[in-house]
Every structure is written in structure tokens, then in C-alpha cells.
C-alpha positions as a LaTeX table, in Angstrom:
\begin{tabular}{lrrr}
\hline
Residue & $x$ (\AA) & $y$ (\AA) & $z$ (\AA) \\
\hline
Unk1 & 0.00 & 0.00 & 0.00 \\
Unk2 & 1.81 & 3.69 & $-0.57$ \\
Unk3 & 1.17 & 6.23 & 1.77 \\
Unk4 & $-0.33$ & 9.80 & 0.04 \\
Unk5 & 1.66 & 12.50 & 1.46 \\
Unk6 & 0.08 & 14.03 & 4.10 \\
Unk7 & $-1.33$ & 18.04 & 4.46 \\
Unk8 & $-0.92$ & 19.43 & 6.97 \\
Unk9 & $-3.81$ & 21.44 & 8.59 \\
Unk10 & $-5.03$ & 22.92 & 11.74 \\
Unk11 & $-8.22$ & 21.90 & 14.45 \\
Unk12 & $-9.27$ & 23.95 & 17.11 \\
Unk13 & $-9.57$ & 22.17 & 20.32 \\
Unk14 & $-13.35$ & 21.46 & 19.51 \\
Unk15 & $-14.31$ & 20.29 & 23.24 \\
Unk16 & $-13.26$ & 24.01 & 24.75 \\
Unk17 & $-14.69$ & 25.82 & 22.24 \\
Unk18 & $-17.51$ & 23.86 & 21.56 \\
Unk19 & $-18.99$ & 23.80 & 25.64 \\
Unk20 & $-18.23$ & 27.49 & 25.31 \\
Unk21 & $-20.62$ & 28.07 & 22.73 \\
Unk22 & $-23.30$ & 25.69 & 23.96 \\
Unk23 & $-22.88$ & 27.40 & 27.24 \\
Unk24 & $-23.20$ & 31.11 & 25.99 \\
Unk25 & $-26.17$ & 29.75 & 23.73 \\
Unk26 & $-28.20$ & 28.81 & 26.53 \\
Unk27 & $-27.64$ & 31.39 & 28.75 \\
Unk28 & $-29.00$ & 33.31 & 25.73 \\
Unk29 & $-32.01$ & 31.25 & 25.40 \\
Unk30 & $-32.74$ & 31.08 & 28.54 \\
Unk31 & $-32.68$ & 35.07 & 28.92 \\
Unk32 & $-34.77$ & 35.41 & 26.54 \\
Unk33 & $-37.22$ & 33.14 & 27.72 \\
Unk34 & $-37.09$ & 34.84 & 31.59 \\
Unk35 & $-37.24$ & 37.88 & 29.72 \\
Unk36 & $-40.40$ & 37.44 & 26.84 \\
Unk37 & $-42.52$ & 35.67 & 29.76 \\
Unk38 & $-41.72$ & 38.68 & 32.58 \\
Unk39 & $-42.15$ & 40.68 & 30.11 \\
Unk40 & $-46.02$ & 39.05 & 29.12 \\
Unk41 & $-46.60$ & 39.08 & 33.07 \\
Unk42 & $-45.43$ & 42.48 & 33.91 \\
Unk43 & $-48.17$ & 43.57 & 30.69 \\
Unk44 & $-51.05$ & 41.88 & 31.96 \\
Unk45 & $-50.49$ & 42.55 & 35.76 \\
Unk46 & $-49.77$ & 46.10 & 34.72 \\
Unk47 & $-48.34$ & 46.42 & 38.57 \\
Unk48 & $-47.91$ & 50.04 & 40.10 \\
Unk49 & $-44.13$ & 51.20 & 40.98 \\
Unk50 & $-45.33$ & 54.81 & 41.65 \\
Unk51 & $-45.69$ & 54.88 & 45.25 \\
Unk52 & $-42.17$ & 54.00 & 46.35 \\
Unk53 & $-41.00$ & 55.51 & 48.91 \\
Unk54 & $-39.13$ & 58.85 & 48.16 \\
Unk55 & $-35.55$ & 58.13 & 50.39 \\
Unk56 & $-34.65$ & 55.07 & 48.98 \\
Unk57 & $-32.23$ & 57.26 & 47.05 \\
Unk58 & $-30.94$ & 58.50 & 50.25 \\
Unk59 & $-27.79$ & 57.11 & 51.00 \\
Unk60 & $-28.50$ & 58.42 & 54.58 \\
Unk61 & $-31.98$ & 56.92 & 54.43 \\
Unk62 & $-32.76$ & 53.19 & 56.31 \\
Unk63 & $-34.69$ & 52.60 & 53.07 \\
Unk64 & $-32.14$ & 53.69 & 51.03 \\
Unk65 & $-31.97$ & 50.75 & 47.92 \\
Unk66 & $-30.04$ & 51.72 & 45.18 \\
Unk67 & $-32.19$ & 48.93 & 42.62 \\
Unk68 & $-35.13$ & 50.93 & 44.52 \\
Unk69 & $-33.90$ & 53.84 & 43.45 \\
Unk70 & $-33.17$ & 52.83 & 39.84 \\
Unk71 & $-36.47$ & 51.88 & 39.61 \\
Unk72 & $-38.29$ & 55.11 & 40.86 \\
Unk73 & $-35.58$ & 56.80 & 38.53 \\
Unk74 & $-37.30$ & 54.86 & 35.48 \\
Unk75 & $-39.83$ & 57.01 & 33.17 \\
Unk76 & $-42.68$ & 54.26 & 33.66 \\
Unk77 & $-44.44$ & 54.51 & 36.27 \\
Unk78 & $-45.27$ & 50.38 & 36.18 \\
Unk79 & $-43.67$ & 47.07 & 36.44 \\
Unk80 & $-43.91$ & 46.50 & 32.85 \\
Unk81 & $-41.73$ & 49.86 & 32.04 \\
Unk82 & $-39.05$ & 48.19 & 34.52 \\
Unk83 & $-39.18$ & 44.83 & 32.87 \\
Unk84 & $-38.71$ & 46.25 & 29.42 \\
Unk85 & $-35.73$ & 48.19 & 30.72 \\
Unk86 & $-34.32$ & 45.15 & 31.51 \\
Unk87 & $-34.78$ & 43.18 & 28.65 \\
Unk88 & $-32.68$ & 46.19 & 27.08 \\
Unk89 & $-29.95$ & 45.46 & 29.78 \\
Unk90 & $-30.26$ & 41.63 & 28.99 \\
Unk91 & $-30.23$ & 42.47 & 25.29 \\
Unk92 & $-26.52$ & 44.00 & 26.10 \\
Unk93 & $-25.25$ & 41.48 & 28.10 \\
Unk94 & $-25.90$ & 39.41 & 25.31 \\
Unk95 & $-24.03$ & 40.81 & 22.78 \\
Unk96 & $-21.16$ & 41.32 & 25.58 \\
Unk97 & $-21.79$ & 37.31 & 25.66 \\
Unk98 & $-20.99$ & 37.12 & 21.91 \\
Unk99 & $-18.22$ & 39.20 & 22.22 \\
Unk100 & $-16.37$ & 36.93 & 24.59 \\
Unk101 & $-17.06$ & 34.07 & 23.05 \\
Unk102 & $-14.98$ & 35.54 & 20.33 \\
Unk103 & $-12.29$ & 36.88 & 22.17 \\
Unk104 & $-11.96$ & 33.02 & 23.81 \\
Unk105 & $-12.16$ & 31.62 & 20.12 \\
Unk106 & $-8.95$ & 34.49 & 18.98 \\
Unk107 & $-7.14$ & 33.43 & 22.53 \\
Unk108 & $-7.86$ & 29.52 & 21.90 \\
Unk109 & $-6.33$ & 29.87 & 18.94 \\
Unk110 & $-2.95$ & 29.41 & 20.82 \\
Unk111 & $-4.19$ & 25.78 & 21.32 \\
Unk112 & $-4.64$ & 24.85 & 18.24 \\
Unk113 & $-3.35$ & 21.30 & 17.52 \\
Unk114 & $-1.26$ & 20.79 & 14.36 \\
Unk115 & $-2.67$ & 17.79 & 12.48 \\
Unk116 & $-1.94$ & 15.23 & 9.90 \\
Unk117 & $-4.86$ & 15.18 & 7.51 \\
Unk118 & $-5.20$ & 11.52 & 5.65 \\
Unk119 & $-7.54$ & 10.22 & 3.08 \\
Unk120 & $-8.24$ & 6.71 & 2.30 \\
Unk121 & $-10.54$ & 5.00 & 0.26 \\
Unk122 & $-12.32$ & 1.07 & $-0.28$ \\
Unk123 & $-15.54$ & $-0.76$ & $-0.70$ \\
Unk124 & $-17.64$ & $-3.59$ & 1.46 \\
Unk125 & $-16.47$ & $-6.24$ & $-1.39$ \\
Unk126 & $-19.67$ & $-8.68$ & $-1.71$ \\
Unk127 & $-21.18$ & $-11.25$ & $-4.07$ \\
Unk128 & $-24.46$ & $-12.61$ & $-4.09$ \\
Unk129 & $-24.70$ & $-16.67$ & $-4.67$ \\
Unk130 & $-27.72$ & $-18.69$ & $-4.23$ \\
Unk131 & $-29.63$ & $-15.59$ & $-3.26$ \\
Unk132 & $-27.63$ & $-15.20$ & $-0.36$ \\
Unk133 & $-24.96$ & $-12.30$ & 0.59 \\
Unk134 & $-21.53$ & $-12.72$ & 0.97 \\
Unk135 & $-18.86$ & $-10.26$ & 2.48 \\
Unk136 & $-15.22$ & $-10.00$ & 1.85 \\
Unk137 & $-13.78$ & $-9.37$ & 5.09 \\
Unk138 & $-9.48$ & $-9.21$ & 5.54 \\
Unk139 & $-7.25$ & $-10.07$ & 8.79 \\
Unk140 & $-4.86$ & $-7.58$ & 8.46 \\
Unk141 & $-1.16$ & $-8.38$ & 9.62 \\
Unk142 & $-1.39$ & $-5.87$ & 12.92 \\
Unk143 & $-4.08$ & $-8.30$ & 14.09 \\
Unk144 & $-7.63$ & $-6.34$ & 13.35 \\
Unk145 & $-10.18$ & $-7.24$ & 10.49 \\
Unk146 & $-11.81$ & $-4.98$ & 8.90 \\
Unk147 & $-12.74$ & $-3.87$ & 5.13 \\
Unk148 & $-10.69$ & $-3.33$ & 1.90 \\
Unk149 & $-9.05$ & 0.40 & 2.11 \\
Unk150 & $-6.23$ & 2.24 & 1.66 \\
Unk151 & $-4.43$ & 5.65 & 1.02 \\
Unk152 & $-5.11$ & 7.68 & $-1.44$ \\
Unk153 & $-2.16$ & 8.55 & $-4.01$ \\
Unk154 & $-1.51$ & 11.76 & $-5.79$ \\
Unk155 & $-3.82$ & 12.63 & $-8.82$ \\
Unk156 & $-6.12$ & 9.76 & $-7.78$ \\
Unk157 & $-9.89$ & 10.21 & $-7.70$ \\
Unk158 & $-11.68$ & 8.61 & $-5.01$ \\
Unk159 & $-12.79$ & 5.62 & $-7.32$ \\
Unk160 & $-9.28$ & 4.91 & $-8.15$ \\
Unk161 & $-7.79$ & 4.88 & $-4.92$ \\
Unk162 & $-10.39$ & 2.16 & $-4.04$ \\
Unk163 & $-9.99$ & $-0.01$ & $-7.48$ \\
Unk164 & $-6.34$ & 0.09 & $-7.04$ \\
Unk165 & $-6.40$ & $-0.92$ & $-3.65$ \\
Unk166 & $-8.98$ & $-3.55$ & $-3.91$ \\
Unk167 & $-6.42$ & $-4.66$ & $-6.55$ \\
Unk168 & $-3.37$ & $-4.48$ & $-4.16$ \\
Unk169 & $-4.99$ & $-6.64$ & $-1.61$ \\
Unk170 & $-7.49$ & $-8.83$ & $-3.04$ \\
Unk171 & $-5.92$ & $-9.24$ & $-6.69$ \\
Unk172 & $-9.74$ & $-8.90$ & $-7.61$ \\
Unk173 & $-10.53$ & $-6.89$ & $-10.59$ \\
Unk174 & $-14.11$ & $-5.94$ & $-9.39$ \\
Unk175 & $-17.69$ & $-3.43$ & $-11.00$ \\
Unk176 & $-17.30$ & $-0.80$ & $-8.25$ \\
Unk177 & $-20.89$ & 0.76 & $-7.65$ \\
Unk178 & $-20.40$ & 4.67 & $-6.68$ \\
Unk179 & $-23.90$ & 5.21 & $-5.95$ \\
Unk180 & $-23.73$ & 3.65 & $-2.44$ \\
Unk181 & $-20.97$ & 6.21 & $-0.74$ \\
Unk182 & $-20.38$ & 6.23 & 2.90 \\
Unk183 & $-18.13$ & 8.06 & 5.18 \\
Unk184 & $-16.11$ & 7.63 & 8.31 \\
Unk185 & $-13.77$ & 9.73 & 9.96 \\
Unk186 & $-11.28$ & 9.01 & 12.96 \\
Unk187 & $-7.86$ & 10.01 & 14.56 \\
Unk188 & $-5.80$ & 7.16 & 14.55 \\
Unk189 & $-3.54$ & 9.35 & 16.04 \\
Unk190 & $-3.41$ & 12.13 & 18.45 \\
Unk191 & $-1.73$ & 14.01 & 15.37 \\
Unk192 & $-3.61$ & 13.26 & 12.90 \\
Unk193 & $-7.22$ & 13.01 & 11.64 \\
Unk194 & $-8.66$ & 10.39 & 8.97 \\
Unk195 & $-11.20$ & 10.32 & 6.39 \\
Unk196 & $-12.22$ & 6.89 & 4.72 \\
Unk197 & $-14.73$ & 6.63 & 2.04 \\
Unk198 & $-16.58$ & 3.23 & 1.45 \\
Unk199 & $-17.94$ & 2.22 & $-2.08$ \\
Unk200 & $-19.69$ & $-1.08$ & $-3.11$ \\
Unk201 & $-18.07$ & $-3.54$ & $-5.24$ \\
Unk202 & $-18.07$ & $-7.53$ & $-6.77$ \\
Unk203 & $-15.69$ & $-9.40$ & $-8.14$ \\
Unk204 & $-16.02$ & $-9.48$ & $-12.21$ \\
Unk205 & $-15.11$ & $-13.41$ & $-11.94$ \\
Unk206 & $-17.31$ & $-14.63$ & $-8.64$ \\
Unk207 & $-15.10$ & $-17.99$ & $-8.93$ \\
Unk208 & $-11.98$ & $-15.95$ & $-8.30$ \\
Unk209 & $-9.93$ & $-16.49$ & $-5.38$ \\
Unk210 & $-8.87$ & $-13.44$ & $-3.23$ \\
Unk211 & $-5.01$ & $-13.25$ & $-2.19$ \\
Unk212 & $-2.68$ & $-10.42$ & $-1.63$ \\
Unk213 & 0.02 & $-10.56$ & $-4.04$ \\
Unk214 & 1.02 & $-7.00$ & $-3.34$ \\
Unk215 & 2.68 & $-7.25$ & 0.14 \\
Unk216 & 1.95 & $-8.55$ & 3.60 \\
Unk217 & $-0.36$ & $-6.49$ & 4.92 \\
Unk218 & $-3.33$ & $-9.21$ & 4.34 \\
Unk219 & $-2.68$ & $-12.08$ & 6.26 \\
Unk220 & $-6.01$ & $-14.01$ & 4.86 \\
Unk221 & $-9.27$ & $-12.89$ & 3.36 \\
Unk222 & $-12.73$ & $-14.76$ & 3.89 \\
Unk223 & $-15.88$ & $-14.80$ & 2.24 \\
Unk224 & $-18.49$ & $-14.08$ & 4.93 \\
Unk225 & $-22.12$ & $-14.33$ & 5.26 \\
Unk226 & $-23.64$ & $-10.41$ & 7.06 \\
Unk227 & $-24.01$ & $-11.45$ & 10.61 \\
Unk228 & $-20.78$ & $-13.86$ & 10.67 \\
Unk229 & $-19.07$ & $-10.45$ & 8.92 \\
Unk230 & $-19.98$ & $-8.44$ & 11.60 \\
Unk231 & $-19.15$ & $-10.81$ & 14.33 \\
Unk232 & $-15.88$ & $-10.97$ & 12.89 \\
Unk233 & $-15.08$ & $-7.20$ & 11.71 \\
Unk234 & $-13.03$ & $-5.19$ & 14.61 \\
Unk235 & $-14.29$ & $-1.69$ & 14.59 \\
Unk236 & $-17.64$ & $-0.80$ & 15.13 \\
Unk237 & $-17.31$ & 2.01 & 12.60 \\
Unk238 & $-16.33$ & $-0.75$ & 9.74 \\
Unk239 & $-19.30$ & $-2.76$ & 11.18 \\
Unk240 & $-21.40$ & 0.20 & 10.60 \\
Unk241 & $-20.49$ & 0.18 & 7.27 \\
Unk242 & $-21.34$ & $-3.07$ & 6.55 \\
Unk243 & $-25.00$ & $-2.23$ & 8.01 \\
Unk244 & $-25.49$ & 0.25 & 5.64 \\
Unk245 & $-24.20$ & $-1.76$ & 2.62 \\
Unk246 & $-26.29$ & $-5.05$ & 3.40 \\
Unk247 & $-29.26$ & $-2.23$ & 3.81 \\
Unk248 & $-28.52$ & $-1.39$ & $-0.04$ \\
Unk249 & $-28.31$ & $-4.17$ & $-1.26$ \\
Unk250 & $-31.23$ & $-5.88$ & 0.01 \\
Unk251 & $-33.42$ & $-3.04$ & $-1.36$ \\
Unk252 & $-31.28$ & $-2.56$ & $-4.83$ \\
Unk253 & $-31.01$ & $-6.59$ & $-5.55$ \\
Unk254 & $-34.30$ & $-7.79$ & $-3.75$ \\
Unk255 & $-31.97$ & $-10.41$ & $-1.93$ \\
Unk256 & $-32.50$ & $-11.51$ & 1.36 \\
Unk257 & $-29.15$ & $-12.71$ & 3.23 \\
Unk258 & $-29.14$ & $-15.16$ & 5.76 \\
\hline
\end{tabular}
């Protein structure tokens, strides 16, 4: 299998940002909600603020209040006027919200993590005999077993890369079917992030006997039916997969696997 070269990119540390925005987003919502329903009360109740008492500006004063005294300072003379004014107030601490959020996403850019950005590319390898569904499912020499994949190489589209490395490992020359195309992304390691796309494909000669002749990456291959390929597969990701492609191709062949 040859390695692509890898780009190089750059991920924000997604777990500090993201809690920060879910936390400024529902002390938002949740302002806003305090806010429209006080708001709808203070209306209907239409409550009287007139008749406070006049020293509760009086620093001097035993009644002296200074939210009292904001209050009485307010134009409205009801509960309604003094909700609104607040809703202003909330409005601002809002967009004072916002603007921290920002000024934590500008700081946390001194955390960003430099990553290794890789692309690979395969297909859940079936054929159907007997009406029933078989999968081709590879031990791989580190020990796991999973699907047919690999890196993509330069200038390759994504139906080449997986051809060429169903080729590689299988020595299959295969009828890939693009319309079934499925995704799955990991970090295999803590530097670097992974893309894999999945296509369908089956073998041109269904007679044909898998084996890698390109290196020894596939220690054995085995023609499985679905639930003995998912008992088998390693990763619940690949298993996933494999979901979605028997899915397909019960609907697309009008096959039932057993």
C-alpha cells in the first residue's frame, strides 16, 4: 500500500470551544425566555411602581436601595416599564456574551493542535450466490479485520484509490458501484485526523480467489455471510459500514441474506 503525502492542517480544540458556545447559547435562550414571559406578566399585571418611597435614594436613608432607586428613577411609572428596561440590559449582556465568546475563540487559537490530515478510500467487497450475501472481510497483519481500504495517491480520484487498492490486496478486478458512498472519519492518532470513504463492489469473476500478491499487509481474506461479517469485523465504525451496505443491497437486488 503507498502512503499519500500528508497536508498538513489545523483543528481547534473542539471540546473548549464547543462547551463554550453551547454554554453562551443557553444562557442566551434562557434570557430570553425569563425575559419574553416577565415581560407578558409584567403587561397583563400592569403592577404600580409609583408609590415607592421617596428616600430610597438616600444614601443616609434606612430605606435607602439603590435597585429601589433605579427603579423610581425609570420614566414608567409600572412594572412593565421596569421589565422592558431590563430586557434592554439583557439584550446588552448578550451581545457582551458574543463578544467573549470571540475573544476566547482568537485566545484559543494558541491551542490549536497541528494535524496530519489523511484520506483513504475502499468498498464492502460482496457477491451474491444462491440468493444469499456474501462479504469479503481481511485479517490484516497488525491483528484487526476490517474492510478493503487504503491511502489515497496523488492525482487519484476517489474511485481509483479504491480499485487500485482492492487490486493491491485482493488481486480482484471488481464493477465498483459509486452510488452507495459512505463516510467515516477518525484520529488514529493524536496528530492526525482520517477520512475513509466506502464504495460497493463484486468481483467481475465470482469464482476468483482473493489473495494479496502485493505485500503482507493481508494475512487471509474470507468470504463471509452479514451477521458472521460483523461478528468478525473489529471496529464498530467498519461494522457500521457493513449495516449500511447489506441495507442497499437488500433493497437494490431484492436479496435476502441469511
Amino acid at each position: 500500500m503507498t502512503k499519500n503525502k500528508k497536508d498538513k492542517i489545523y483543528e481547534i480544540d473542539k471540546i473548549f470551544y464547543g462547551r463554550l458556545v453551547i454554554y453562551f447559547t443557553l444562557t442566551a435562550i434562557l434570557l430570553f425566555l425569563i425575559t419574553f414571559f416577565a415581560i407578558g406578566f409584567a403587561y397583563v399585571a400592569d403592577i404600580d411602581i409609583s408609590g415607592l418611597s421617596k428616600d430610597v435614594c438616600d444614601a443616609e436613608s434606612s430605606n435607602y436601595s439603590a435597585f429601589l432607586c433605579y427603579l423610581s428613577s425609570l420614566d414608567g411609572n409600572t412594572f412593565y416599564y421596569v421589565v422592558y428596561n431590563f430586557f434592554a440590559i439583557g439584550l446588552i449582556f448578550m451581545l457582551l456574551a458574543f463578544l467573549v465568546l470571540n475573544i476566547f475563540y482568537i485566545a484559543n487559537k494558541f491551542y490549536f493542535k497541528k494535524l496530519l490530515k489523511e484520506k483513504s478510500c475502499g468498498a464492502v467487497i460482496f457477491k451474491i450466490e444462491n440468493k444469499v450475501i456474501y462479504y469479503l472481510v481481511l485479517k490484516m497483519g497488525y491483528g484487526h479485520t476490517s474492510l478493503c481500504k487504503g491511502h489515497q495517491e496523488n492525482n487519484e480520484n476517489d474511485e481509483e484509490t479504491a480499485i487500485r487498492e482492492i487490486k493491491e490486496e485482493t488481486n480482484l478486478d471488481v464493477e465498483l458501484n459509486s452510488d452507495f458512498s459512505e463516510y467515516i472519519k477518525y484520529k488514529p492518532t493524536p496528530n492526525s485526523i482520517k477520512t475513509v470513504r466506502f464504495y460497493l463492489a463484486t468481483p467481475t469473476k465470482t469464482d476468483e480467489v482473493p489473495i494479496d500478491l502485493h505485500d503482507d499487509e493481508v494475512s487471509s481474506m474470507e468470504w463471509c455471510t452479514y451477521n458472521d461479517a460483523l461478528l468478525r469485523i473489529t471496529h464498530q465504525s467498519d461494522r457500521r459500514i457493513v449495516k449500511k451496505a447489506n441495507r442497499y443491497i437488500k433493497k437494490h437486488y431484492f436479496i435476502e441474506d441469511i
